[in-house]
BALUMMI-610677 format. One record per atom (N, C-alpha, C): residue in three letters; x, y, z. Coordinates in Angstrom, 2 decimals. Layout:
! residues N
<type=ALA&east=X&north=Y&up=Z>
...
//
This chain:
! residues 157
<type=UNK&east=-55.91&north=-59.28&up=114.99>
<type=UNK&east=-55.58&north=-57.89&up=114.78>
<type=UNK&east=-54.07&north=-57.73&up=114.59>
<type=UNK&east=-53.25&north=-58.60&up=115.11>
<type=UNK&east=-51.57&north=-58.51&up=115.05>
<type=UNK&east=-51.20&north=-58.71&up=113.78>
<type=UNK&east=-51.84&north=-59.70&up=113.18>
<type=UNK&east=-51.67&north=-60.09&up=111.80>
<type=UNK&east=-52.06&north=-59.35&up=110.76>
<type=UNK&east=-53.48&north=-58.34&up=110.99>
<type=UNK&east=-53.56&north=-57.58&up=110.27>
<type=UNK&east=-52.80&north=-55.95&up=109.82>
<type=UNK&east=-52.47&north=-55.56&up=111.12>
<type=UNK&east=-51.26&north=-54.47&up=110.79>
<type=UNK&east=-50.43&north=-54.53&up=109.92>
<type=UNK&east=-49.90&north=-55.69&up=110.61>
<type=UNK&east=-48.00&north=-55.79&up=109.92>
<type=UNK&east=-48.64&north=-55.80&up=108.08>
<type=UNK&east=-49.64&north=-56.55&up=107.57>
<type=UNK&east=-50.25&north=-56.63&up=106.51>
<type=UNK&east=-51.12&north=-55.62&up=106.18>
<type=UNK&east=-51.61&north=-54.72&up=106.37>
<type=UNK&east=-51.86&north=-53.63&up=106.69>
<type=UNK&east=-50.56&north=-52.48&up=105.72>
<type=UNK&east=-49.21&north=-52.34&up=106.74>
<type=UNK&east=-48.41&north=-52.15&up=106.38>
<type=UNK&east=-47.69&north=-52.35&up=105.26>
<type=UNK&east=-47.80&north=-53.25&up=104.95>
<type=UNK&east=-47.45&north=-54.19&up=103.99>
<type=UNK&east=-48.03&north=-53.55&up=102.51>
<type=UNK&east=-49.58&north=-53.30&up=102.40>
<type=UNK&east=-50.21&north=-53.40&up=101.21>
<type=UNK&east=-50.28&north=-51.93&up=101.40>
<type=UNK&east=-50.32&north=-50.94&up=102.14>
<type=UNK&east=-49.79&north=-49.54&up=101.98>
<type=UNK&east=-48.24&north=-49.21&up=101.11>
<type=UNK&east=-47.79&north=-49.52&up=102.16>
<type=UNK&east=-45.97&north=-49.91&up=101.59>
<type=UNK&east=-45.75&north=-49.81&up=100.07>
<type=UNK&east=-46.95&north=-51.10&up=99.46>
<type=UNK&east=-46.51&north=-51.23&up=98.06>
<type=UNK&east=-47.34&north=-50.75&up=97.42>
<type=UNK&east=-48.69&north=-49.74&up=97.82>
<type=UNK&east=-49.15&north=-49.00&up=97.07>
<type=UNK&east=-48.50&north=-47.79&up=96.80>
<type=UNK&east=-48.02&north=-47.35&up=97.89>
<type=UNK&east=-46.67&north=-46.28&up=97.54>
<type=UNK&east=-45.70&north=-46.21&up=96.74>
<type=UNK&east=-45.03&north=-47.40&up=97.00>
<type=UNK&east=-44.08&north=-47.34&up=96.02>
<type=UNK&east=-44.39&north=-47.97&up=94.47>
<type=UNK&east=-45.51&north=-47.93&up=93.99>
<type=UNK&east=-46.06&north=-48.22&up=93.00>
<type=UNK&east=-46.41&north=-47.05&up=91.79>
<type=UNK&east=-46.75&north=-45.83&up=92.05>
<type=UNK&east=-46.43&north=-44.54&up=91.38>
<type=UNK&east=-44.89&north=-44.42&up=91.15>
<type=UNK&east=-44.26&north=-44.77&up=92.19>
<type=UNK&east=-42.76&north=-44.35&up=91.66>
<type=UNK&east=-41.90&north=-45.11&up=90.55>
<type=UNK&east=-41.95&north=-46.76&up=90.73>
<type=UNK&east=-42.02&north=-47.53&up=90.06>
<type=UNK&east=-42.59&north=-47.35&up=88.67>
<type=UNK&east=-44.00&north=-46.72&up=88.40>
<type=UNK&east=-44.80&north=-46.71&up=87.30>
<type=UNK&east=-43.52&north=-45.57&up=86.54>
<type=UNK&east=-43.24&north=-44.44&up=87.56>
<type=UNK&east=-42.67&north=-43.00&up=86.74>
<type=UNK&east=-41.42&north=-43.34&up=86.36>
<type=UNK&east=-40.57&north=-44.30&up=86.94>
<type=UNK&east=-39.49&north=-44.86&up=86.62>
<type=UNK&east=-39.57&north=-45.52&up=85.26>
<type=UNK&east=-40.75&north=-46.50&up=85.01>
<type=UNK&east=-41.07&north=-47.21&up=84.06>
<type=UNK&east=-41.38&north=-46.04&up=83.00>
<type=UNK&east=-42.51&north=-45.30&up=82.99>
<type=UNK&east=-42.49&north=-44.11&up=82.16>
<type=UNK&east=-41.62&north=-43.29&up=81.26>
<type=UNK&east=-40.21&north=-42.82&up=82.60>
<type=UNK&east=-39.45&north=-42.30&up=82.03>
<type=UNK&east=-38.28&north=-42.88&up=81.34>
<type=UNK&east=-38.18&north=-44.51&up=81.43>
<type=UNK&east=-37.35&north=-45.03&up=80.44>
<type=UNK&east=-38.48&north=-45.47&up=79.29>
<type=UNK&east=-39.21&north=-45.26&up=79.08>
<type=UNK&east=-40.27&north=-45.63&up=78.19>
<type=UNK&east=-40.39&north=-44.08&up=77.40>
<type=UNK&east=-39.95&north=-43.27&up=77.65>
<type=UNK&east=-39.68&north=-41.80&up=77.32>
<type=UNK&east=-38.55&north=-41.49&up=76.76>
<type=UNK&east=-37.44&north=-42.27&up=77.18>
<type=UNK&east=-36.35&north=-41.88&up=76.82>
<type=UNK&east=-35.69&north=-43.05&up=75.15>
<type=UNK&east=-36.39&north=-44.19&up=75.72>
<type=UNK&east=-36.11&north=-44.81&up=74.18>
<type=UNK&east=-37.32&north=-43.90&up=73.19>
<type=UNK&east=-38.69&north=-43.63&up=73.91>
<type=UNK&east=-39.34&north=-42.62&up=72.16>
<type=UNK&east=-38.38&north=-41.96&up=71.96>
<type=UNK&east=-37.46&north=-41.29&up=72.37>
<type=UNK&east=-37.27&north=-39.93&up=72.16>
<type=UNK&east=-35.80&north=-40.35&up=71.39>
<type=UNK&east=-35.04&north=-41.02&up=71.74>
<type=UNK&east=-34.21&north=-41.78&up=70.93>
<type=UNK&east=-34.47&north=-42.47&up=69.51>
<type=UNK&east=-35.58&north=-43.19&up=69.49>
<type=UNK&east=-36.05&north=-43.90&up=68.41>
<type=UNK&east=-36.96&north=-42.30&up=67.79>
<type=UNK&east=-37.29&north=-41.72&up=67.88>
<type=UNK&east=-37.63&north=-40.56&up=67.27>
<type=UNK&east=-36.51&north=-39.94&up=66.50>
<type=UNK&east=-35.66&north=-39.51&up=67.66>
<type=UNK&east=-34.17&north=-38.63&up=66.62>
<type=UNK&east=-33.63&north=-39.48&up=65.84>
<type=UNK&east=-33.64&north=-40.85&up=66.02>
<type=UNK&east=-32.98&north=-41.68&up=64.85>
<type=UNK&east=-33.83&north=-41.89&up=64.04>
<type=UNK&east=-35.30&north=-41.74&up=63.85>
<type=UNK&east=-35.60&north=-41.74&up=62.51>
<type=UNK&east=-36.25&north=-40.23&up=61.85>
<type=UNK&east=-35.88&north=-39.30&up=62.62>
<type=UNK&east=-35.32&north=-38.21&up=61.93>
<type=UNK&east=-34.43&north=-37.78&up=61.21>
<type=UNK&east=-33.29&north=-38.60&up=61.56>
<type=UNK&east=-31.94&north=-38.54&up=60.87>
<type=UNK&east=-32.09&north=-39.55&up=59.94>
<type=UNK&east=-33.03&north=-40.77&up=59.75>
<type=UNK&east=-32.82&north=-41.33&up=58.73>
<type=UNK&east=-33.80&north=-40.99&up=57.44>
<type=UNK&east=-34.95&north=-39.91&up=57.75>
<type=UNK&east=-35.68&north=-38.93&up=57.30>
<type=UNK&east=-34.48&north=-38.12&up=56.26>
<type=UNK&east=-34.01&north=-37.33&up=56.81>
<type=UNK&east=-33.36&north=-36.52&up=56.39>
<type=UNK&east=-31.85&north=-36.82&up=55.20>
<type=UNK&east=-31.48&north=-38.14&up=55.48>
<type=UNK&east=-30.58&north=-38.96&up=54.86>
<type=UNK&east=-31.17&north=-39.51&up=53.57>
<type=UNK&east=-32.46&north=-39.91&up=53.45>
<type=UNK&east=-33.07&north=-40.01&up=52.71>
<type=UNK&east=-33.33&north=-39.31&up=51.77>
<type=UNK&east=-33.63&north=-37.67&up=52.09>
<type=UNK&east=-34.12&north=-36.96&up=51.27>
<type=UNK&east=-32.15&north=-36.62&up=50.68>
<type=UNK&east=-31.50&north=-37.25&up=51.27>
<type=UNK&east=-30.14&north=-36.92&up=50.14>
<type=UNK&east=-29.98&north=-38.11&up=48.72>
<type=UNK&east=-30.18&north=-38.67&up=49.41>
<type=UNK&east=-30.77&north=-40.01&up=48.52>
<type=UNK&east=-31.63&north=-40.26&up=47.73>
<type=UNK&east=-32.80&north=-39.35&up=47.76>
<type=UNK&east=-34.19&north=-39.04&up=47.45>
<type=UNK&east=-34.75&north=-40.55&up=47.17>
<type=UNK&east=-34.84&north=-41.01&up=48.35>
<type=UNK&east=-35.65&north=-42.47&up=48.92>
<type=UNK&east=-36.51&north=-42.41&up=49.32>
<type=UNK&east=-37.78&north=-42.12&up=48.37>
<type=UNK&east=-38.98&north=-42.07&up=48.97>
<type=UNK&east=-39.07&north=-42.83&up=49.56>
<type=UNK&east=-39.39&north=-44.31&up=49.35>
<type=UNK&east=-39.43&north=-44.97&up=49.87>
<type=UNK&east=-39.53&north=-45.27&up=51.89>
<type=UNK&east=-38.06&north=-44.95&up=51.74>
<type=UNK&east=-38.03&north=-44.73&up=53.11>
<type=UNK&east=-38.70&north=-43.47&up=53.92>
<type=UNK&east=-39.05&north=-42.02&up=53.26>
<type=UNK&east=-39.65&north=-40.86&up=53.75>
<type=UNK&east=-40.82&north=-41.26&up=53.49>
<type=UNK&east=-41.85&north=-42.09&up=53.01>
<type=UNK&east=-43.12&north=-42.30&up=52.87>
<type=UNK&east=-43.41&north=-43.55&up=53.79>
<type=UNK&east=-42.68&north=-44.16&up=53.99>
<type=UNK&east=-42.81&north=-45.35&up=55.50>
<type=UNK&east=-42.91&north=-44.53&up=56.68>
<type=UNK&east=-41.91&north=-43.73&up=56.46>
<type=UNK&east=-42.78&north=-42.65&up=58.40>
<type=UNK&east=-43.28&north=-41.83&up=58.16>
<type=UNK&east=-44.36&north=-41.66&up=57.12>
<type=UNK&east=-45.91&north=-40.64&up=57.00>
<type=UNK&east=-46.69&north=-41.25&up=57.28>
<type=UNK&east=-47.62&north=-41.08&up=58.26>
<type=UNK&east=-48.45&north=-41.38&up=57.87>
<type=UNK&east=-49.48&north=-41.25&up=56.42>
<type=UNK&east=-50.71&north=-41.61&up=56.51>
<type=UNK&east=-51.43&north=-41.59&up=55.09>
<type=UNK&east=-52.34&north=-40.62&up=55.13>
<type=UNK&east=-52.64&north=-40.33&up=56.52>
<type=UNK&east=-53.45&north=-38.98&up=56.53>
<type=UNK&east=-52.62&north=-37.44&up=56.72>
<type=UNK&east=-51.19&north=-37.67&up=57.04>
<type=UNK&east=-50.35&north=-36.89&up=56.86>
<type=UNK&east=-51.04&north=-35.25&up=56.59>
<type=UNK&east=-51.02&north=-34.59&up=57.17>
<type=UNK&east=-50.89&north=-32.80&up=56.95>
<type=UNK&east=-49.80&north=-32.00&up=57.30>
<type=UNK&east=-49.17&north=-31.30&up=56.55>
<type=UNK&east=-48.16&north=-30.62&up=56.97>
<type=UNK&east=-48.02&north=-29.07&up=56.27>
<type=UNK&east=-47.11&north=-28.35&up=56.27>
<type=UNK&east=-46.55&north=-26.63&up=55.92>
<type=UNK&east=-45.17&north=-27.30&up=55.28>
<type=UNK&east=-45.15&north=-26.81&up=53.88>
<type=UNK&east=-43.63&north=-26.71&up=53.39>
<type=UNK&east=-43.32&north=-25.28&up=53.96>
<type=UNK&east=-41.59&north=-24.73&up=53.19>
<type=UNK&east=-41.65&north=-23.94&up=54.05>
<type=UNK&east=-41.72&north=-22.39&up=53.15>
<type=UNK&east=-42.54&north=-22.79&up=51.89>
<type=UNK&east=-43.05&north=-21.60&up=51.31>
<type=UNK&east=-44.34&north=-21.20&up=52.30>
<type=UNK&east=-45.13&north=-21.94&up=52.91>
<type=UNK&east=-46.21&north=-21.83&up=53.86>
<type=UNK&east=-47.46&north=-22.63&up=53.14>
<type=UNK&east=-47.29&north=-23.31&up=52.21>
<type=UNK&east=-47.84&north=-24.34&up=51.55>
<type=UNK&east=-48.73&north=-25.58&up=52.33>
<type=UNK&east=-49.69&north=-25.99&up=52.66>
<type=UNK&east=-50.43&north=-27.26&up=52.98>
<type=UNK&east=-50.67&north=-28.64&up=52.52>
<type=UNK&east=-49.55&north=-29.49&up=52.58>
<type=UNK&east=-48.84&north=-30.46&up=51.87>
<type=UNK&east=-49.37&north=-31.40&up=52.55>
<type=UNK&east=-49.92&north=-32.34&up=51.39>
<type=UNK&east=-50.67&north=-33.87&up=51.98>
<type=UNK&east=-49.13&north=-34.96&up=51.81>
<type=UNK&east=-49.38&north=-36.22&up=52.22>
<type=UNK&east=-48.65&north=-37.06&up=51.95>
<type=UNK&east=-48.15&north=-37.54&up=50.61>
<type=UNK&east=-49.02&north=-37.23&up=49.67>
<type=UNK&east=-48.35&north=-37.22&up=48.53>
<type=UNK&east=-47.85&north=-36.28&up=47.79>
<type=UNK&east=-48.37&north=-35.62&up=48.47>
<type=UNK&east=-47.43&north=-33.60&up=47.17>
<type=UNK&east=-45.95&north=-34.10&up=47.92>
<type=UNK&east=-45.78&north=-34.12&up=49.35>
<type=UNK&east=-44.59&north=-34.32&up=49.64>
<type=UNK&east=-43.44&north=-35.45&up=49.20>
<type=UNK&east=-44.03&north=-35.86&up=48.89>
<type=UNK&east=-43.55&north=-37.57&up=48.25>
<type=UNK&east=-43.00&north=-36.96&up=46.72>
<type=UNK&east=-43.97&north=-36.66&up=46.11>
<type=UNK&east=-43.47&north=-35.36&up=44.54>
<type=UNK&east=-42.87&north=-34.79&up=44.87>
<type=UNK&east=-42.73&north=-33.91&up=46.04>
<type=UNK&east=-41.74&north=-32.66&up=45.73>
<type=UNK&east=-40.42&north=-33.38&up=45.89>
<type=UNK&east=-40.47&north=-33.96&up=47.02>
<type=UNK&east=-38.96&north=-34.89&up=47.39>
<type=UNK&east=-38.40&north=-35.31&up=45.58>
<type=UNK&east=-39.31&north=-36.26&up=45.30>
<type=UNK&east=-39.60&north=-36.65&up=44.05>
<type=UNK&east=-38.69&north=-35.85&up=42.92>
<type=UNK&east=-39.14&north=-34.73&up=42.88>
<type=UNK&east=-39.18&north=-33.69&up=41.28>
<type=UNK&east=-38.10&north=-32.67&up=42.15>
<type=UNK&east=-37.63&north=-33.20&up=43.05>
<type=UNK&east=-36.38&north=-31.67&up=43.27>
<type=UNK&east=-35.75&north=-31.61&up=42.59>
<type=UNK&east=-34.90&north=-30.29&up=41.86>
<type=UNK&east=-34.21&north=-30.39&up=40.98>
<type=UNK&east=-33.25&north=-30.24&up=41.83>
<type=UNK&east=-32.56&north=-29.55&up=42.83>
<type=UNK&east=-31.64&north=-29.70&up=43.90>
<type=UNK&east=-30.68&north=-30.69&up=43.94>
<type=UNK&east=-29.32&north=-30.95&up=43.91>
<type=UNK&east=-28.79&north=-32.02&up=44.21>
<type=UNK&east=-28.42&north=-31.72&up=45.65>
<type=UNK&east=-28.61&north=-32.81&up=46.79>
<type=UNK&east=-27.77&north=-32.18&up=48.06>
<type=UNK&east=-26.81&north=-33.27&up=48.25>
<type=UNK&east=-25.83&north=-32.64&up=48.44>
<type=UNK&east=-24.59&north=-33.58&up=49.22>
<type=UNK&east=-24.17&north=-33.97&up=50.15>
<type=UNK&east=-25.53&north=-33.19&up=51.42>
<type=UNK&east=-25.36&north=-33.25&up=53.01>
<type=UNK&east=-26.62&north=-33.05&up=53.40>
<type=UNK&east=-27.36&north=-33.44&up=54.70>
<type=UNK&east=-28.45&north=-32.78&up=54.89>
<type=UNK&east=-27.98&north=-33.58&up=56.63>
<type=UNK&east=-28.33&north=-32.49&up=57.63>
<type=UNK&east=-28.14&north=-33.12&up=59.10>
<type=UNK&east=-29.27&north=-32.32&up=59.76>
<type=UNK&east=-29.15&north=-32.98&up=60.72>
<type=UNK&east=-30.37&north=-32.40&up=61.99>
<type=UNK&east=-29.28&north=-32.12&up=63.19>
<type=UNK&east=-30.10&north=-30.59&up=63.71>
<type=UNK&east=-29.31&north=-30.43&up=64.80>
<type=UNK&east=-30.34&north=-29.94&up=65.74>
<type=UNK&east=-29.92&north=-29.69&up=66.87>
<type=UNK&east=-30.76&north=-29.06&up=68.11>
<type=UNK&east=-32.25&north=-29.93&up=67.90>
<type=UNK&east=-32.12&north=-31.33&up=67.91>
<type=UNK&east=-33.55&north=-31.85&up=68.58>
<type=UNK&east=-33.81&north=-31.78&up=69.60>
<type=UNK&east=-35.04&north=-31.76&up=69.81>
<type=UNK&east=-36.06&north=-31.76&up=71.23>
<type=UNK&east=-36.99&north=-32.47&up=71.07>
<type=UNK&east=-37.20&north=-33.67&up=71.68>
<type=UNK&east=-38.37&north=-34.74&up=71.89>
<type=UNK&east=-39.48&north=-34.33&up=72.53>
<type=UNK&east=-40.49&north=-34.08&up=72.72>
<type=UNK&east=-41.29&north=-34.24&up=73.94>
<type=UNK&east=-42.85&north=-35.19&up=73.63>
<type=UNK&east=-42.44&north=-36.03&up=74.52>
<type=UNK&east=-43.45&north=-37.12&up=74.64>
<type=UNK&east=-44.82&north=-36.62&up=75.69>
<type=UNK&east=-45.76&north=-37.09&up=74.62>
<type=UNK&east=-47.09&north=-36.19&up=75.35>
<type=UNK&east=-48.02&north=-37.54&up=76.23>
<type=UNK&east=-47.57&north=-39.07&up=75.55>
<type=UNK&east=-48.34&north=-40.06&up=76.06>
<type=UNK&east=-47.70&north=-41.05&up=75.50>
<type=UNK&east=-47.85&north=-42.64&up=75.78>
<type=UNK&east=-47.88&north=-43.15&up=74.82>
<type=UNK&east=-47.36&north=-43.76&up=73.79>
<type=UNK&east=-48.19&north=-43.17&up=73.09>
<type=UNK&east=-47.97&north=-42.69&up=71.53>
<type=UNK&east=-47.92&north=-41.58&up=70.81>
<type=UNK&east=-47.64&north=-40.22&up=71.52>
<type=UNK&east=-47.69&north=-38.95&up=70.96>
<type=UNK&east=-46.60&north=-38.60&up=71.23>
<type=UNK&east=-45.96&north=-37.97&up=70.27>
<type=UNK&east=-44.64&north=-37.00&up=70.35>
<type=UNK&east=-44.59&north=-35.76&up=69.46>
<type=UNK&east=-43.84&north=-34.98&up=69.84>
<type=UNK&east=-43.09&north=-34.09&up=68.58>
<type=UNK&east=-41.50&north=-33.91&up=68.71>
<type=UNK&east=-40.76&north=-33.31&up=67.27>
<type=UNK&east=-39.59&north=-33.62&up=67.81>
<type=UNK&east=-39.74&north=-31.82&up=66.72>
<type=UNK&east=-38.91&north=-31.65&up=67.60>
<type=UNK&east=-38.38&north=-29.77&up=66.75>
<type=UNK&east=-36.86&north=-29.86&up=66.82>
<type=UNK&east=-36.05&north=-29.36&up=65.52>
<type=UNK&east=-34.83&north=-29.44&up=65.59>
<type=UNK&east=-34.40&north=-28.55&up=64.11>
<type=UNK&east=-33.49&north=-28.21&up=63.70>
<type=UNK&east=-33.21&north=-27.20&up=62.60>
<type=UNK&east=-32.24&north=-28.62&up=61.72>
<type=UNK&east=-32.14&north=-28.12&up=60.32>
<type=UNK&east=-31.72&north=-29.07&up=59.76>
<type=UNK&east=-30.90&north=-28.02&up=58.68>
<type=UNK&east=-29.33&north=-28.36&up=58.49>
<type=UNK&east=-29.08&north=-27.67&up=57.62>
<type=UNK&east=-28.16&north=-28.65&up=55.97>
<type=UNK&east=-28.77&north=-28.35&up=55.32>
<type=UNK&east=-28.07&north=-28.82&up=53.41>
<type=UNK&east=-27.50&north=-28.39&up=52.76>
<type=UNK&east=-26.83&north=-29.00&up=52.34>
<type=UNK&east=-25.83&north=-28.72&up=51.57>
<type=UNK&east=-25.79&north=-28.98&up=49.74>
<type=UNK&east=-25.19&north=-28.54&up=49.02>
<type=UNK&east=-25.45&north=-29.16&up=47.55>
<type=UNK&east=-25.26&north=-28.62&up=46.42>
<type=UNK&east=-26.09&north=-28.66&up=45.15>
<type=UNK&east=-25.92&north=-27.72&up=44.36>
<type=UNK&east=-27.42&north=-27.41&up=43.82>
<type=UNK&east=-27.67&north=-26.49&up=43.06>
<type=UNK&east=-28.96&north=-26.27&up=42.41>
<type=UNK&east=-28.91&north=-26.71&up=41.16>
<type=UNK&east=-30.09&north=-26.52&up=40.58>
<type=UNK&east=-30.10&north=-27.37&up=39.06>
<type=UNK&east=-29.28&north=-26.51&up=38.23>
<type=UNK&east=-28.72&north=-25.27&up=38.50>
<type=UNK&east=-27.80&north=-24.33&up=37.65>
<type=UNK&east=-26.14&north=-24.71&up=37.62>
<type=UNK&east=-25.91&north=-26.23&up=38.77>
<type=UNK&east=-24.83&north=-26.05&up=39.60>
<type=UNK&east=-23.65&north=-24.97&up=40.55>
<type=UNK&east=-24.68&north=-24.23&up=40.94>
<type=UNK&east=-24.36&north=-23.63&up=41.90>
<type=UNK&east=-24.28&north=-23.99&up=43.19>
<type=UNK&east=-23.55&north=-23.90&up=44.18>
<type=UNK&east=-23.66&north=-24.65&up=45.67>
<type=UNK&east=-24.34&north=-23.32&up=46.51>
<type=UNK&east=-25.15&north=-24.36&up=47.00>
<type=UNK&east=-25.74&north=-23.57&up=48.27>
<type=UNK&east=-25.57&north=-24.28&up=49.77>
<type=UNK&east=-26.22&north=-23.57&up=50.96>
<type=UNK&east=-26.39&north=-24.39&up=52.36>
<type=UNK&east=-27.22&north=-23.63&up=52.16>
<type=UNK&east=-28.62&north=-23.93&up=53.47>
<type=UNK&east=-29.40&north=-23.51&up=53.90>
<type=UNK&east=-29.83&north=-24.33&up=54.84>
<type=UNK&east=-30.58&north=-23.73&up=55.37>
<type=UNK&east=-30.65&north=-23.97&up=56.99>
<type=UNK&east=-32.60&north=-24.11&up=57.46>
<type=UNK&east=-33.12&north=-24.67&up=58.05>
<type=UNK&east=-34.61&north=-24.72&up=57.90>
<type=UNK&east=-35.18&north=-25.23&up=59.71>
<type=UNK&east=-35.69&north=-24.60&up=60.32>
<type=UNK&east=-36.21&north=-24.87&up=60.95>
<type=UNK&east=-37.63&north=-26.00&up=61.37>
<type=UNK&east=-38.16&north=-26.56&up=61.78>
<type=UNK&east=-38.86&north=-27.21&up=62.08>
<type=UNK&east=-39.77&north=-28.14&up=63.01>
<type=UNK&east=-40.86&north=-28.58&up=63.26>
<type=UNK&east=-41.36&north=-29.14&up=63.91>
<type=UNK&east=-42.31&north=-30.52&up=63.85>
<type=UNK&east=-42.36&north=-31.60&up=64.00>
<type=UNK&east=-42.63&north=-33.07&up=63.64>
<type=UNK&east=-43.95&north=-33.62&up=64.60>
<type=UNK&east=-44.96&north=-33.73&up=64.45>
<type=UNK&east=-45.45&north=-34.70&up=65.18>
<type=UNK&east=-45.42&north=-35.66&up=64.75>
<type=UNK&east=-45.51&north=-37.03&up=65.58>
<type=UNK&east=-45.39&north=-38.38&up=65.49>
<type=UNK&east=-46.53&north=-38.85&up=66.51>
<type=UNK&east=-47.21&north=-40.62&up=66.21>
<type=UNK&east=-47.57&north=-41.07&up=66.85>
<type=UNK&east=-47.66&north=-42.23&up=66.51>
<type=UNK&east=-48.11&north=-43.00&up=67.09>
<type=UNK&east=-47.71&north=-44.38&up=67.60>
<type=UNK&east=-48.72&north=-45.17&up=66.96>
<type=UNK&east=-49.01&north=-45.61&up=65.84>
<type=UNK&east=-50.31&north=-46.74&up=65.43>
<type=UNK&east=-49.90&north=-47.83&up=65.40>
<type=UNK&east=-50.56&north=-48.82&up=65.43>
<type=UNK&east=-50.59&north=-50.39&up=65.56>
<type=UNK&east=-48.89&north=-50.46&up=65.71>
<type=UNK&east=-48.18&north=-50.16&up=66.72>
<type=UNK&east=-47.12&north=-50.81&up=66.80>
<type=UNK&east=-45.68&north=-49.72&up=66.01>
<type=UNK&east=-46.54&north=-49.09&up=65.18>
<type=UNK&east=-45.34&north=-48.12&up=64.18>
<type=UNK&east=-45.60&north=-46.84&up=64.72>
<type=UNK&east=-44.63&north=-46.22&up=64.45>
<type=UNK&east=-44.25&north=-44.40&up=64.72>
<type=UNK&east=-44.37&north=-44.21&up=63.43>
<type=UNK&east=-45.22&north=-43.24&up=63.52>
<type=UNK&east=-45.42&north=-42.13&up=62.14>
<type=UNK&east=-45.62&north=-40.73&up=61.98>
<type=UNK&east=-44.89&north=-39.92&up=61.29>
<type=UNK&east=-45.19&north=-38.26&up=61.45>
<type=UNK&east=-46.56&north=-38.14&up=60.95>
<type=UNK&east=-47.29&north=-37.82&up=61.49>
<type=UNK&east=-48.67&north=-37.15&up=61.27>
<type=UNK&east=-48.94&north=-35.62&up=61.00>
<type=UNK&east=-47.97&north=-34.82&up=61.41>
<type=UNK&east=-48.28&north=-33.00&up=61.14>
<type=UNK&east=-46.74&north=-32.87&up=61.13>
<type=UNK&east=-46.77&north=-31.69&up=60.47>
<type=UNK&east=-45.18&north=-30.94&up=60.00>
<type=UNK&east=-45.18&north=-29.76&up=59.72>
<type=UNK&east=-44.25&north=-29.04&up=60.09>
<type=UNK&east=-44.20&north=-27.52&up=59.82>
<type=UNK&east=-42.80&north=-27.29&up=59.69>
<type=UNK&east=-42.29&north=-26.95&up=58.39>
<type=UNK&east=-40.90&north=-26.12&up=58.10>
<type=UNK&east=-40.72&north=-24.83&up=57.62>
<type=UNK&east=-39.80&north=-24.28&up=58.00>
<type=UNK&east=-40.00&north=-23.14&up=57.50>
<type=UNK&east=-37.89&north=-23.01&up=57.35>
<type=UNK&east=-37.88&north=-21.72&up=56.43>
<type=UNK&east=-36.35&north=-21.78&up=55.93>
<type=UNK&east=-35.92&north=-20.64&up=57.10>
<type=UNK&east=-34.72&north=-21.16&up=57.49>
<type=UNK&east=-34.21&north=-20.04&up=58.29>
<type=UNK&east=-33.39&north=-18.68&up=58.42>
<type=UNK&east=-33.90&north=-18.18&up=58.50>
<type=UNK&east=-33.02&north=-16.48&up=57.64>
<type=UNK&east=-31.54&north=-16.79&up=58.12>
<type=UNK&east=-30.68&north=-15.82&up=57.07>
<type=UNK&east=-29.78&north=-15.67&up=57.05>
<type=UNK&east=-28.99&north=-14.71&up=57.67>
<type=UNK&east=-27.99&north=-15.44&up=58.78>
<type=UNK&east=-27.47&north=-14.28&up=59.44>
<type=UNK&east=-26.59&north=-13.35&up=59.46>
<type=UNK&east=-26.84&north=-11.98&up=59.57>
<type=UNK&east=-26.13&north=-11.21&up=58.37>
<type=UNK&east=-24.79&north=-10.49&up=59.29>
//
């Protein structure tokens, strides 16, 4: 019975501190998604200055659904065209005010406003400013946006 306490003790002890451990593990497992998310948001968005599909069609997924921000229901390939056929030149495009939130896993969304810079096909310069929201998730090993919603952000007068 002496031997069994102290052991006893023992295998309590480290069942306890085994949730904490796990949430520790969790939340640095949270904090690189959420990092590796905003950085390939920003390389999303760098892209479309570049107009590299290429690289904006590697983090779609293929079942991809999303909202342009006429309010449009855009598969993975209309978006790939529009990027495609912009007549737009931009000379800047950044992301600001992200927010990660990791749901599991492999589930995220990231919401953040993005504002461009450039000219139109008339050469006129514009900025504009666009709000937004990203889901992502995690397949065989890759992060991919799966749903999207943008919308343009009014102008403040």
């Amino acid at each position: 019975m002496k031997l069994f306490t102290p052991l006893l003790a023992i295998t309590l002890l480290g069942l306890a501190t085994a949730p904490c451990s796990h949430a520790e593990e969790n939340a640095a497992d949270s904090s690189a998604v959420q990092a590796n998310l905003k950085q390939m948001e920003d390389v999303w968005v760098k892209a479309l200055v570049t107009k590299d599909q290429a690289a904006v069609g590697n983090m779609i997924a293929d079942d991809f659904a999303g909202f342009n921000p006429e309010g449009k229901h855009i598969t993975k390939s209309q978006l790939l065209d529009a990027a495609k056929n912009e007549p737009n030149t931009l000379s800047s495009a950044t992301n600001d005010n992200m927010d990660v939130h990791v749901y599991g896993p492999n589930l995220a969304t990231v919401s953040g406003t993005t504002t461009e810079k450039g000219k139109d096909k008339g050469g006129k310069q514009f900025t504009r400013s666009y709000v937004w929201v990203d889901t992502w998730m995690e397949r065989n090993g890759k992060w991919q946006c799966i749903a999207e919603g943008v919308m343009e952000s009014r102008k403040k007068k």
